[in-house]
C-alpha positions in Angstrom: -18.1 26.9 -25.9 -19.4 24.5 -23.2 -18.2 21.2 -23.2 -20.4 19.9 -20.7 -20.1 18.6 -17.0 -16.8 17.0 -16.5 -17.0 13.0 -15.3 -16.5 12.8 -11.6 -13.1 11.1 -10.7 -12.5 7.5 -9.8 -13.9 6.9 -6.5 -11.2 6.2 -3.8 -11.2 2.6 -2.6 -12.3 1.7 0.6 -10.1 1.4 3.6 -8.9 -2.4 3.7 -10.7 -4.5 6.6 -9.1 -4.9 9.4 -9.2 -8.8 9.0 -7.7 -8.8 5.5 -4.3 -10.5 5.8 -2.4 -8.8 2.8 0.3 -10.3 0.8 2.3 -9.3 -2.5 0.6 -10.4 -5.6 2.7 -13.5 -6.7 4.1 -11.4 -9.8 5.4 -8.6 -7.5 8.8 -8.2 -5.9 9.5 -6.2 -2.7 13.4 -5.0 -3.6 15.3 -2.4 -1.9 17.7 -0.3 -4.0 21.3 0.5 -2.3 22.3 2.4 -5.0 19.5 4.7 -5.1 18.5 4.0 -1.5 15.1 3.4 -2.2 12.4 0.7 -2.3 10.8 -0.7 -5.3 8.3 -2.6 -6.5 9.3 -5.2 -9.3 6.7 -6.3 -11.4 6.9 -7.8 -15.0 8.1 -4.9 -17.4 6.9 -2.3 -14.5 8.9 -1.2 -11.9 7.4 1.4 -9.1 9.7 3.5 -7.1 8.0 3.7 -3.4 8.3 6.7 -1.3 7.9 7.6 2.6 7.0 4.3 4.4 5.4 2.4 1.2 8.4 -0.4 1.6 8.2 -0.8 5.3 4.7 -1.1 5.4 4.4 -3.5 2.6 7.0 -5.9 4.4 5.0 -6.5 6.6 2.3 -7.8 4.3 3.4 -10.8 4.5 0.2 -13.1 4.8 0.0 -13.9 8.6 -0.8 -10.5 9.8 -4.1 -8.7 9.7 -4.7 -5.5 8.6 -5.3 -4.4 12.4 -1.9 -6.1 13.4 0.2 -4.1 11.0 -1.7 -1.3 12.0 -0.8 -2.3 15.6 3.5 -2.7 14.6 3.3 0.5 13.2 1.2 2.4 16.1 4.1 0.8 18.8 7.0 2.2 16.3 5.1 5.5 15.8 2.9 6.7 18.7 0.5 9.3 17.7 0.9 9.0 13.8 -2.6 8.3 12.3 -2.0 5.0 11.2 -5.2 3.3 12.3 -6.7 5.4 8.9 -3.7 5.9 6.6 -2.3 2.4 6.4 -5.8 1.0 6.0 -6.3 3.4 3.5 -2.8 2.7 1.7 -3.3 -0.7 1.4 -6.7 -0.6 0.1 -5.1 1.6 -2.9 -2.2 -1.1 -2.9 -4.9 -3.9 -3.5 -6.5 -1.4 -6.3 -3.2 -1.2 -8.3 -3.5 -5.3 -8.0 -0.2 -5.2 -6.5 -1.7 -7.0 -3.3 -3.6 -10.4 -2.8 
């Protein structure tokens, strides 16, 4: 039985320009959790657990800086980590979720 071609997946957003200056969605709260030692998002009857950098990257979305500036924080705190194509790239999928103005 063939049940046809399957639908292609959801295209991955774009990277996020580098002259986007991100901030938290006003219903969204950066929190970090001591007892579980992790960071969270707090949203209206949603909460999302963040893993690896997610926190510390989204602290610095704070408004002022440019995408290219938080690129440039992290690059000084971690030479030789691709950042100039993940964190564009994570914040674009941020901004998807509508976690991000």
């Amino acid at each position: 039985m063939n049940a046809g071609p399957h639908p292609a997946p959801p295209a991955a957003p774009r990277a996020a320009p580098p002259s986007w200056r991100p901030a938290l969605a006003r219903s969204v709260v950066l929190r970090y959790d001591r007892v579980r030692a992790v960071d969270l998002l707090v949203m209206p009857e949603r909460v999302v657990v963040l893993t690896g950098n997610a926190g510390m990257i989204l602290r610095l979305c704070d408004g002022s800086r440019r995408v290219d500036d938080i690129v440039a924080v992290l690059g000084e705190r971690y030479p030789g980590a691709p950042v100039a194509v993940e964190v564009p790239a994570f914040l674009a999928r941020v901004r998807a979720e509508g976690w991000l103005t």
